[in-house]
N, C-alpha and C positions, 0 to 999 in steps of 0.2 A: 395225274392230278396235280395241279399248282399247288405249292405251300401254301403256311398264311405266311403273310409277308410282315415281317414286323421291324419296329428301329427303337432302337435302346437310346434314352435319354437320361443321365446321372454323369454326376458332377464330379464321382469318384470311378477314376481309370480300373482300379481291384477289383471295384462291384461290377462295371460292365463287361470284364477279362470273363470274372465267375460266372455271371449269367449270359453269358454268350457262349459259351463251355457248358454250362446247362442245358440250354434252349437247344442246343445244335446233335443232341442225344437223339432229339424225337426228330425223325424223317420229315412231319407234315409242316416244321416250321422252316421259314428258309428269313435268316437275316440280312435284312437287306440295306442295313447302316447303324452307328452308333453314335454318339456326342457325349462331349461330356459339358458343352454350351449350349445356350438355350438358343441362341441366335445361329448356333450351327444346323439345330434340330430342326427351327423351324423354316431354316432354307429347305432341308434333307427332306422336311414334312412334303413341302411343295415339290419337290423335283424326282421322289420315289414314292411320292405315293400308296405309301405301305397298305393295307390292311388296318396294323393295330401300331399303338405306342406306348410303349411302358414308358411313362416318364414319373422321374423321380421329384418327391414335393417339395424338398430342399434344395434352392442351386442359388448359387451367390447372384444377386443382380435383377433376375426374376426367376420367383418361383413356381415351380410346376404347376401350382395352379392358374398363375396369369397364362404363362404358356397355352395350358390345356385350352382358356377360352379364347388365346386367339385362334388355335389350329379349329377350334372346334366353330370359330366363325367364321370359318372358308366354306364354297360351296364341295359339297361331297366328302366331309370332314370323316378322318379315319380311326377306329375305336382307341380311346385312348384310357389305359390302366394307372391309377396312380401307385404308385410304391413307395413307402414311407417305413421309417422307424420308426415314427410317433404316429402309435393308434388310440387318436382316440375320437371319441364324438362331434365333436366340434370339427376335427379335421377331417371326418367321413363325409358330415355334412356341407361345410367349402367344397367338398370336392366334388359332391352331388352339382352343386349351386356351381360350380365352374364347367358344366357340364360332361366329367369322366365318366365314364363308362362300368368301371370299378375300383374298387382299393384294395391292394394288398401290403397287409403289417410285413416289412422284411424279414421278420423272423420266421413267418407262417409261411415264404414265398416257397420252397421246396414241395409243401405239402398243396398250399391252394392256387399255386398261379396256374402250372396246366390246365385243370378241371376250368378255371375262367377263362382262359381262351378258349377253351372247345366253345361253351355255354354261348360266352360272345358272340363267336364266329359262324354258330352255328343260326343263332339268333340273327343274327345280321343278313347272313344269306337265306333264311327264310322268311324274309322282309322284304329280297329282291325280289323274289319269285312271286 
């Protein structure tokens, strides 16, 4: 059975080291790139094709949320998680309104980011079907 394919977007090298050292514990996820540029992401968006995209809501230049709606205004656009330090209302709801898929507080990401990828992915492919 294929991974889910996913590509790490954050602006900070430390956080992508850890959460690519997280992610790579569980068998069904297979990473399949990282940025820590918005403009590198969304070449990588186009050319891998992931599955899903954690991209982070802070990145100097453009933020994750502009990002989110252009990836998400391609044809066949692939789930895209936001991650942020700042949780709060207003930025759940941008994030809704920029089309992501979900949000995770970084603090909470240990306990809630797997469970949201299954939910997602699972949700996604039985959408295909």
């Amino acid at each position: 059975m294929a991974g889910i394919r996913i590509l790490l977007v954050d602006d900070s090298q430390e956080f992508l080291k850890m959460l690519s050292k997280f992610l790579a514990l569980d068998p069904e996820i297979d990473l399949v790139g990282s940025s820590e540029h918005w403009q590198t992401a969304l070449k990588l968006a186009a050319e891998l094709r992931p599955d899903l995209i954690l991209m982070d809501l802070s990145m100097p230049h453009m933020n994750g949320l502009d990002a989110t709606r252009q990836i998400k205004a391609t044809p066949y656009p692939p789930i895209v998680v936001i991650l942020t330090g700042h949780d709060t209302p207003e930025y759940r709801s941008e994030a809704v309104s920029a089309g992501a898929d979900g949000f995770v507080y970084k603090p909470e990401l240990f306990h809630e980011l797997l469970p949201l990828i299954r939910r997602l992915t699972h949700f996604a492919a039985d959408r295909k079907q």
